[in-house]
C-alpha positions in Angstrom: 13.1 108.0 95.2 14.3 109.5 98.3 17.5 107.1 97.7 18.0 108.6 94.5 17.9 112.5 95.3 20.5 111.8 97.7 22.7 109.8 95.2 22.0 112.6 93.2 22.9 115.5 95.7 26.7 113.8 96.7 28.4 112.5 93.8 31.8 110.8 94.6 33.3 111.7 91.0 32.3 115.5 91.2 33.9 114.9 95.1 37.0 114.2 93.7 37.4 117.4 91.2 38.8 119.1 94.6 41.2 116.6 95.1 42.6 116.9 92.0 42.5 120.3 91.9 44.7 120.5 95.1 46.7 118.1 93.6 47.6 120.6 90.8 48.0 123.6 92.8 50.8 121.4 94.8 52.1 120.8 91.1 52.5 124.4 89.9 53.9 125.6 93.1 57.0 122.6 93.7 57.6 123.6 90.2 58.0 127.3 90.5 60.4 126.3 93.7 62.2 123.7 91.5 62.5 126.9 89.2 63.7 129.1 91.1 66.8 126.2 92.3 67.6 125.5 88.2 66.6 129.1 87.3 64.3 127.3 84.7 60.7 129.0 84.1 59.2 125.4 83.9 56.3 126.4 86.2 55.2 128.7 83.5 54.8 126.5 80.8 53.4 123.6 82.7 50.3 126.1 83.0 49.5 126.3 79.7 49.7 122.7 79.4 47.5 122.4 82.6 44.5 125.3 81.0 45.0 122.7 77.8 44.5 119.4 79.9 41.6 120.5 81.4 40.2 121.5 78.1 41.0 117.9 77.0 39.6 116.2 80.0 36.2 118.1 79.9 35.9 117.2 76.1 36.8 113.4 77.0 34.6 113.6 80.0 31.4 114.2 77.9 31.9 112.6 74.6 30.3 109.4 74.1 32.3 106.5 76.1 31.0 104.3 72.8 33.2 106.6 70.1 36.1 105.9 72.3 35.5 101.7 72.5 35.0 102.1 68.3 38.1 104.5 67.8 40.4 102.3 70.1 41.8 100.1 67.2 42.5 103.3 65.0 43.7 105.1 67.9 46.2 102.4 69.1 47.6 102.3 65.2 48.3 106.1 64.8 50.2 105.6 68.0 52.1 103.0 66.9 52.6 104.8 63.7 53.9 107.5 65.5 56.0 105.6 67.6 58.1 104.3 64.5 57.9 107.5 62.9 59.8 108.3 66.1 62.2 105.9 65.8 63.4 106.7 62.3 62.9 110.4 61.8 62.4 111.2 65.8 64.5 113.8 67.5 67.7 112.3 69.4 68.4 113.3 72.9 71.1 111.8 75.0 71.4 108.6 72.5 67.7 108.0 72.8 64.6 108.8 70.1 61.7 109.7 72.2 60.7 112.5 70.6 58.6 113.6 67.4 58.5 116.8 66.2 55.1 118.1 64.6 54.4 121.4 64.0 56.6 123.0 65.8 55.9 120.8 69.2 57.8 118.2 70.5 55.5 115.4 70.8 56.4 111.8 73.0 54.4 109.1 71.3 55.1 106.7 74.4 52.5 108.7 76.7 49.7 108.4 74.3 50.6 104.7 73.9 49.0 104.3 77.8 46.1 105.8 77.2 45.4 103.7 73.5 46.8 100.2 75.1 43.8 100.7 78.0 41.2 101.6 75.2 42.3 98.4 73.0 42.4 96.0 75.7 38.8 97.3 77.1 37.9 96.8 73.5 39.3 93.7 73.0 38.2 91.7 75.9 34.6 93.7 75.5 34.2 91.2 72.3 35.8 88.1 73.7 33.4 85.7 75.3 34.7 85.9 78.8 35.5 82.5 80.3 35.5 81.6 84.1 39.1 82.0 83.9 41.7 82.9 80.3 44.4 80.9 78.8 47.1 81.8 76.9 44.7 80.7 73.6 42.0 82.9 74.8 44.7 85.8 75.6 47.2 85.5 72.5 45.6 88.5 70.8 45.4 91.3 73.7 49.3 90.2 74.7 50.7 90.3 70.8 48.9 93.6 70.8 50.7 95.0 74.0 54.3 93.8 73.1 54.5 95.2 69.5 54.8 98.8 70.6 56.2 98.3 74.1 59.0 96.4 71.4 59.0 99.9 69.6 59.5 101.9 73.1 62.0 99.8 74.2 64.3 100.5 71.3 64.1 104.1 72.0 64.9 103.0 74.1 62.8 103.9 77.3 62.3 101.2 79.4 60.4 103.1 82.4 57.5 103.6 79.9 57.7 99.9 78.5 57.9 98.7 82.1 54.4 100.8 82.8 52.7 100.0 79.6 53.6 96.2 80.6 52.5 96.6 84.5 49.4 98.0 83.4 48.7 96.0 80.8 49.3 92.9 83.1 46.8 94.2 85.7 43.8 94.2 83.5 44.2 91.3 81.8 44.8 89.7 85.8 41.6 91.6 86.6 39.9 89.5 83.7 40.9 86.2 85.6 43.5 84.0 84.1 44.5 80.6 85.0 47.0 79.4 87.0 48.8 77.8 85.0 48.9 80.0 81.9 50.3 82.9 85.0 53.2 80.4 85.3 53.8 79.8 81.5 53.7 83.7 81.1 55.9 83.9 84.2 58.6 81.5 83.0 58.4 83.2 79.3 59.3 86.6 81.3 62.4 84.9 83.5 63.4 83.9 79.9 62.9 87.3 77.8 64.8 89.3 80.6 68.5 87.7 80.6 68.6 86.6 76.6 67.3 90.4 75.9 70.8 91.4 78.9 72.4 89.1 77.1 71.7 90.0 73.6 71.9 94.0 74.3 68.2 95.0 73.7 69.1 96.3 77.1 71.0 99.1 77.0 74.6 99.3 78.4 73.7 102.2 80.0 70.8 101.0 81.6 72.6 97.7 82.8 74.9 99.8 84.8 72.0 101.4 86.6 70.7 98.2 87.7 74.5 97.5 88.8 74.4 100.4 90.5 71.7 100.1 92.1 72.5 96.2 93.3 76.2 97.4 94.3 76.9 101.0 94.1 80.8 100.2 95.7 81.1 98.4 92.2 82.3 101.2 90.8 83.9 103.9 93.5 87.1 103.2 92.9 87.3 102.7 89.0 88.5 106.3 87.6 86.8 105.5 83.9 83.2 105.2 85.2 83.8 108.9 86.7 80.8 109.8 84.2 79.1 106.6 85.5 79.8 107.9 88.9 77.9 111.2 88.0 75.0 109.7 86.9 74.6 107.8 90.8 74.8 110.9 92.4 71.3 111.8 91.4 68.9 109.3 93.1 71.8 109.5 96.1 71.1 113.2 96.6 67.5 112.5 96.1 67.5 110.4 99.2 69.9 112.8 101.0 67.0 115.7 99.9 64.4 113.5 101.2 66.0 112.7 104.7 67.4 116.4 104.9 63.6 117.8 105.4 63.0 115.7 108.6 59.1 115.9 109.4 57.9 119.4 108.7 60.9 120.5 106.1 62.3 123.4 105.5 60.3 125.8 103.7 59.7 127.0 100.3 63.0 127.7 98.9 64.8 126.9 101.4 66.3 123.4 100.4 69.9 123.3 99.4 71.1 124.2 96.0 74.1 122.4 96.4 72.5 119.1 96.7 69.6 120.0 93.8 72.3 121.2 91.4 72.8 117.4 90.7 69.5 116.2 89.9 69.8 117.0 86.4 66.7 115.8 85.9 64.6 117.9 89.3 61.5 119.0 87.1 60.7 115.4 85.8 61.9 112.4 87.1 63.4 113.7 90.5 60.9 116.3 90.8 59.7 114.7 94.4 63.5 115.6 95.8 62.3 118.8 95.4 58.5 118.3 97.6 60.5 116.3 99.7 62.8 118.8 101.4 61.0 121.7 101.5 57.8 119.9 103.0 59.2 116.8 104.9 57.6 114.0 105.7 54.1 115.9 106.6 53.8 117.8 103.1 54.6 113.8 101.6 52.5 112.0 103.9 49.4 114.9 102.4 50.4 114.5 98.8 50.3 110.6 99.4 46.8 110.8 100.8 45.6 112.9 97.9 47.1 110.4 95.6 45.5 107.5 97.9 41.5 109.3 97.2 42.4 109.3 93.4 43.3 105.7 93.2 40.4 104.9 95.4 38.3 107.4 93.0 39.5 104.6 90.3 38.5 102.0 91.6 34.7 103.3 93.0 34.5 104.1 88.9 35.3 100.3 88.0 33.3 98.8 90.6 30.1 100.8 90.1 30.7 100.7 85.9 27.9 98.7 84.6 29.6 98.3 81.0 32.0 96.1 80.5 34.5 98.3 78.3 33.8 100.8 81.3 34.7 98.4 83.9 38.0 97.3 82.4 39.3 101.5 81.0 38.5 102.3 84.7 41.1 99.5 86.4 43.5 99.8 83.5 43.5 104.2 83.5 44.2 103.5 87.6 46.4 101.1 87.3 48.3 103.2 85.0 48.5 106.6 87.3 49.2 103.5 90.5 52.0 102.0 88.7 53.5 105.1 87.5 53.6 106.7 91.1 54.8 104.0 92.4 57.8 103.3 90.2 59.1 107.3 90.1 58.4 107.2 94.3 60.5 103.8 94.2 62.9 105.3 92.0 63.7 108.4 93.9 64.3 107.2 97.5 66.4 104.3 95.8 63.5 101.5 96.1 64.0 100.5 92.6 66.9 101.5 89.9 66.7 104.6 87.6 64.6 103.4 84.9 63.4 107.4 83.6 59.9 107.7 84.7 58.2 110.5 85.9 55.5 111.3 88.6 52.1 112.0 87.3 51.2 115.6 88.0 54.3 116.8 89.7 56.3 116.3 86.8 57.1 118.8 84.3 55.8 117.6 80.6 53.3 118.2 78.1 52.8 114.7 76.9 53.0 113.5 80.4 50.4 115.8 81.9 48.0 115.2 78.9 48.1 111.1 79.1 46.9 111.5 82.4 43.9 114.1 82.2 42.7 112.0 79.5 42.7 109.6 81.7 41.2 111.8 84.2 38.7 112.8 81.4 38.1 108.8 81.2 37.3 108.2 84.5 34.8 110.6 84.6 32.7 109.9 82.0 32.5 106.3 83.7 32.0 107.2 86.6 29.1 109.7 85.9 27.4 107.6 83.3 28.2 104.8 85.0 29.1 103.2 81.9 25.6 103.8 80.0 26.2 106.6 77.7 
């Protein structure tokens, strides 16, 4: 009893609220300084979407974790309807359909796909009889079901959010234990896929030359028709020239150099930690890192105390999801990885974006208080 009241009185997922609470406050206020470098009013509208996300994250937080394991088939085929809707009627930007316009707003059908592909897989390996360890026979449906729409996003094409969808998808079904030797056969299929779909163009030109890039930037210094190509590299290249230019404590709120920001066309979403970076330096990182570090942890507490299945396996794949995505915009930015296009949850400006992840936020929660028993 006595065990209980004290379970009670310090709960680790009502803990957390201040976390990401802080977490937002560091959002809104990078953004109004990003704001004030573009003279954008970003900031301003990434409230609204924040009073909305919270709304949304309470509602998910208390609803019935069983509606969302019976809705996760329907759910996961209105996104996929929406993501071809996008791809034949969607709104083009920059040679790429990533966009759908409803009512008025300008809806991206890519960040509700990581939220649905988490809710199907829970669903789906809820009703297989788990084996000691999965084989491809066991796992054909749960992978077919992943690479149809990351198919459809990658002819957007975005391949940053097909990357994610595929990393996170990857994680749970590891989680679910899978044998050796169907890892190898999936493995050799990818070392396959990847240079027949170079070869073949499903990759896009321009998204070849930023792995190019990115390999051998000298490639191209001294060829006057890639001047536009050029361009394009200055932006994770004055990234990391941000990054190193605000030494340990940086230098203040808008103080960072204009010059360098004016070419991250891109500062309130993908290169929106250039921003953090100088004006906070490597202490005002090294405390947005650890907040991120609690969340993850957070995640994973909620899968390992989840009693239900469905609830075990939304928890690891709703973490893995935030995990991957930070990581891959953080790799992206200091020059870790190449410019794939994907932003960093919270920071980033987006209304898509910032509601994926407090539903996922919402998610968590409801595991984590019910401890999967709703």
């Amino acid at each position: 009893m006595v065990t209980r009241i004290r379970e009670r009185r310090f709960n680790w997922n009502l803990a957390v609220i201040p976390v990401i609470f802080l977490i937002a406050v560091i959002s809104l206020i990078n953004l109004r300084n990003a704001d004030f470098y573009s003279g954008d009013i970003f900031h301003q509208k990434q409230i609204i979407w924040y009073l909305l996300g919270i709304i949304v994250a309470i509602v998910v937080a208390v609803v019935d974790l069983k509606l969302f394991e019976r809705l996760a088939w329907p759910i996961y085929i209105a996104v996929a309807i929406l993501l071809l809707l996008t791809l034949l009627v969607g709104k083009e930007v920059n040679n790429s359909r990533r966009w759908l316009e409803l009512g008025g707003v300008n809806i991206q059908a890519s960040e509700l796909l990581k939220v649905s592909v988490v809710l199907l897989l829970g669903n789906i390996f809820k009703n297989i009889r788990k084996p000691e360890y999965h084989t491809i026979k066991t796992l054909w449906k749960p992978i077919v079901s992943v690479l149809i729409p990351a198919t459809l996003v990658l002819l957007e094409p975005d391949l940053g959010t097909t990357l994610l969808v595929l990393f996170t998808s990857a994680t749970v079904i590891l989680y679910e234990g899978v044998r050796f030797r169907s890892v190898a056969l999936l493995l050799g299929i990818i070392l396959l896929v990847v240079p027949l779909s170079w070869q073949f163009g499903i990759i896009k030109e321009y998204q070849k030359n930023r792995v190019r890039l990115w390999l051998d930037p000298d490639q191209f210094k001294w060829d006057e028709k890639s001047k536009k190509l050029l361009d394009k590299t200055l932006q994770p290249e004055q990234a990391r020239w941000a990054i190193g230019a605000g030494g340990f404590l940086g230098k203040g709120s808008f103080q960072a150099s204009k010059t360098r920001l004016k070419y991250l066309p891109e500062m309130q979403t993908d290169f929106i930690l250039a921003t953090y970076a100088e004006e906070h330096g490597f202490l005002g990182c090294t405390v947005l890192g650890t907040l991120f570090m609690i969340l993850f942890l957070w995640g994973a507490y909620v899968a390992r105390t989840a009693r239900d299945r469905f609830g075990v396996l939304v928890a690891v794949g709703i973490t893995a999801y935030m995990f991957w995505q930070s990581v891959m915009n953080i790799g992206m930015v200091t020059g870790m990885f190449p410019v794939v296009g994907i932003t960093l949850p919270f920071l980033s400006y987006g209304g898509s974006s910032l509601l994926s992840v407090m539903v996922g936020l919402g998610l968590l929660m409801n595991i984590g208080l019910h401890r999967g028993r709703v």
